[in-house]
N, C-alpha and C positions, 0 to 999 in steps of 0.2 A: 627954468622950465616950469612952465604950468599945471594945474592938473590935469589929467586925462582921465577918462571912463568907456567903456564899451561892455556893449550888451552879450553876455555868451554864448556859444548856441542851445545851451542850457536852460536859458533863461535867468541866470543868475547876472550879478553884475560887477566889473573890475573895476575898482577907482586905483590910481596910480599917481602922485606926486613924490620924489626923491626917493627917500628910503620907506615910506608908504604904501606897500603892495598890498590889494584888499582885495578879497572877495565875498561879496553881499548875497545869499540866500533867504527866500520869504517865499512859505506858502499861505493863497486866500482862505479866508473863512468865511460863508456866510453868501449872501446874493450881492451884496457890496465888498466882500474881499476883494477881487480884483481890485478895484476902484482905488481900495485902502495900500492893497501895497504898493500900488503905481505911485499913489502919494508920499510912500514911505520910502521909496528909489528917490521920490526928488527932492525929498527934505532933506537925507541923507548925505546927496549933490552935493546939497549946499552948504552945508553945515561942513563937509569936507574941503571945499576947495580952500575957504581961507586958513587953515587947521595947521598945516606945516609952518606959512608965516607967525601965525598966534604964540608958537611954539619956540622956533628962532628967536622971535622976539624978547625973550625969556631964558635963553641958552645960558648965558652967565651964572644965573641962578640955578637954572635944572641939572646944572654939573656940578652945584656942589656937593658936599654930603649935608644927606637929612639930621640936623639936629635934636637931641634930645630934649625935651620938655619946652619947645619954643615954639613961637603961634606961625600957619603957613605962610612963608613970604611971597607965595604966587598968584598970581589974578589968572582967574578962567577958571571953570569948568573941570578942562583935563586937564592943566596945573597942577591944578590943586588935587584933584585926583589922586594925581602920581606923588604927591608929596605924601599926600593920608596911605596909602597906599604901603608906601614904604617906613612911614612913622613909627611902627612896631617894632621894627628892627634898629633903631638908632642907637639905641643903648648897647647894644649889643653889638657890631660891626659897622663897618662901611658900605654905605647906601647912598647914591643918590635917586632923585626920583625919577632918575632917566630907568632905572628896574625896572619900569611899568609904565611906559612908554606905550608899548604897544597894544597892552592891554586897557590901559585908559582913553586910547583912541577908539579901538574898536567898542566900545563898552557908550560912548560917544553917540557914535554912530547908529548903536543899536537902540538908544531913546526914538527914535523916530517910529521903530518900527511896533513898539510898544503900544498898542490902539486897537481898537475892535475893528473887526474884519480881518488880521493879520493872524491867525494859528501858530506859527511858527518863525521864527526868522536868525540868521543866525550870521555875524558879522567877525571873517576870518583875517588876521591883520597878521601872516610871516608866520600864521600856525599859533597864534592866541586867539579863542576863540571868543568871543561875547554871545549869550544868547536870547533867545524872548521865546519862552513857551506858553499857551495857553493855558487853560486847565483839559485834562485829558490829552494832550502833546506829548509826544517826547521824540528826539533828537539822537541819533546815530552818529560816535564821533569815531574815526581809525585812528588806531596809534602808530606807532611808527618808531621804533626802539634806535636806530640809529641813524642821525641826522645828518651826516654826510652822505649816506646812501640814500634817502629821499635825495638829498640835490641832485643828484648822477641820475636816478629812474624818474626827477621830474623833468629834466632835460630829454630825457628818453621816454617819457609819455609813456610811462609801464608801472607806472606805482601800485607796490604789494605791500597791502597791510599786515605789519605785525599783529594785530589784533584789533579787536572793535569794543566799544562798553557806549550801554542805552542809558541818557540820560532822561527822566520823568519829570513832568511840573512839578511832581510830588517831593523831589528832593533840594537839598539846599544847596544846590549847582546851579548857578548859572554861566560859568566863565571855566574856561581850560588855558592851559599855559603849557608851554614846554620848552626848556632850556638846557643848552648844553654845551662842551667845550669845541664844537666841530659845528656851532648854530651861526647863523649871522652875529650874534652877539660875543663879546667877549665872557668866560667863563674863569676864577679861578680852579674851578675844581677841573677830574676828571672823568664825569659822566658823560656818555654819550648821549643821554638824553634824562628828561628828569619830567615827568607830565604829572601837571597837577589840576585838581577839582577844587572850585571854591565859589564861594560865593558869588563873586563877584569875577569879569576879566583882568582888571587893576591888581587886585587882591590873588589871583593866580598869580598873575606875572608876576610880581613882586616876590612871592614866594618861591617860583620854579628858579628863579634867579638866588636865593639866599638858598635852597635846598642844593643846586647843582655844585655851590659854593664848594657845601660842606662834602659832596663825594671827595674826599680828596684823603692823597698819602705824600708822605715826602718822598718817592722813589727815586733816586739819583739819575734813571733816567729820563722822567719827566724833563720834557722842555718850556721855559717859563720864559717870557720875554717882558720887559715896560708896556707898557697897553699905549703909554703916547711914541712910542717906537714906530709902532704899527700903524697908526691913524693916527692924523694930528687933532681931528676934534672927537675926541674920548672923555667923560666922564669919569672917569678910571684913572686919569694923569700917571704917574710910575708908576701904580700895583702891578706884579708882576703875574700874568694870564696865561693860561695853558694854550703853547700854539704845537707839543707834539707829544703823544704819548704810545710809549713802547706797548709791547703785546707785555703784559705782567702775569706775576705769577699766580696762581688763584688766592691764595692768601690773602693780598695784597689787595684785591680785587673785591674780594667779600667785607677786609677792614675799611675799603673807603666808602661802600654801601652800605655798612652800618653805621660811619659816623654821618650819612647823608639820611639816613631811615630814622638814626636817634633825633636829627633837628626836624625831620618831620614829623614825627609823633610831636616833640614838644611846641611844633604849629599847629598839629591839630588841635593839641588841648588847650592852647588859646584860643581857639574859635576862629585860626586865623585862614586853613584850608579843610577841606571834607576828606579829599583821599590823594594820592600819591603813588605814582611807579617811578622806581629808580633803575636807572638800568647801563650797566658798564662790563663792556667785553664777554657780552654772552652770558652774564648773571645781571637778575633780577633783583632788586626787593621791593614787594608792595606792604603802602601801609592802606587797608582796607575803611570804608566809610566806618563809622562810630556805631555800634552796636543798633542803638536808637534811630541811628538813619536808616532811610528806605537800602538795601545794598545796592550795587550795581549789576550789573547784567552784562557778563564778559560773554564774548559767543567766539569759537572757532579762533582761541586767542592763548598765541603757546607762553605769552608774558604771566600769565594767571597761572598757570600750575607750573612755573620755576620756583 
């Protein structure tokens, strides 16, 4: 199947090939803004359609795990992205650079838009988000606490945000991620959702994947299956992945949000994300931008005072 794209009535734009769901936003700036983003939709185009093949081409590789202290074996762009991406964590767990897949695509895509006349623009790939701010810009992202319920109200065209946070050019965000054991991806842990700020989109994702990891308990009722059980092309091969989780006890509940909150603190203090909400069964933990950073700007968002 090919790619496809259509215009929305929004004015934003859908590009779609296989597991590739996107949506592209960009406001003008300036007496040639138009001009600039129109240009920025079709560089985008392009740069999109061969992006899925570029990627298969490379699958052998992109499923294995990231190696510690060894040079990247991938050619491209977002390749190698996804390998840097996930690098930090080698030592430490299993990773391959499929983590940031999504995030290094949309991150891609958003180079285009990166050009005077463009104010803002902001490239969505399955809810990881990449962005381009100006100076004086900032960007409105929802969150959304549990990921299964987005799929049901985006089926049903009703979507209610759990809460909203403003991001500014002024901070060191450019990229959002959010992962969890009920998301299109597989997870070990079980959060229902794990939203991170960072740097970069690669750099999110990569993280919201190692951080939803660590929500995790050994609760007997948890149900774990082979990751190649379920899908036969898995990066994951037998790890065993969270496909059901009982209603738990609050205990249980707060102990796997804090082993999920303690490995995100110890990413933040690497430099490796800005801020963090964790969130499973109705409890929260955020870990908050770095003192020194600009803070965030929660509005009308009952995840911030749990």
């Amino acid at each position: 199947m090919s790619a496809t794209r259509h215009r929305l009535p929004d004015g934003r734009w859908h590009f779609q090939h296989g597991p590739m769901d996107i949506v592209i936003g960009a406001d003008p700036w300036g007496p040639d803004g138009e001009l600039a983003v129109a240009l920025a939709h079709e560089l985008a185009w392009t740069r999109f359609e061969p992006l899925l093949a570029e990627l298969m081409a490379q699958w052998q590789v992109l499923r294995l795990p990231v190696q510690a202290g060894t040079a990247c074996p991938l050619q491209g762009n977002v390749a190698r992205r996804m390998w840097q991406a996930c690098a930090p964590w080698a030592d430490q767990t299993y990773i391959t650079p499929m983590a940031a897949v999504a995030g290094s695509v949309a991150q891609e895509l958003l180079a285009c838009y990166a050009r005077a006349g463009v104010a803002r623009a902001w490239v969505n790939n399955g809810g990881d988000i990449a962005l381009h701010l100006a100076p004086g810009q900032s960007v409105r992202v929802g969150l959304y606490a549990d990921l299964a319920r987005l799929q049901v109200q985006e089926l049903m065209h009703g979507l209610k945000l759990d809460g909203a946070f403003e991001i500014a050019h002024t901070m060191p965000v450019r990229g959002v991620a959010t992962s969890g054991w009920r998301g299109r991806s597989f997870s070990l842990g079980i959060a229902d959702s794990v939203t991170v700020l960072a740097a970069t989109a690669a750099q999110a994702d990569a993280a919201a994947s190692i951080i939803a990891n660590a929500v995790n308990v050994a609760h007997p009722g948890i149900v774990r299956q082979p990751a190649n059980s379920l899908r036969d092309m898995t990066d994951l091969d037998d790890l065993a992945v969270t496909v059901e989780v009982p209603s738990l006890p609050l205990e249980w509940v707060q102990r796997a949000l804090q082993a999920g909150w303690q490995r995100a603190r110890e990413c933040q203090a690497q430099g490796l994300i800005a801020a963090a909400a964790l969130v499973c069964q109705g409890q929260t933990r955020l870990l908050p931008m770095a003192a020194a950073a600009e803070p965030l700007s929660f509005e009308d968002n009952p995840l911030a005072l749990a």
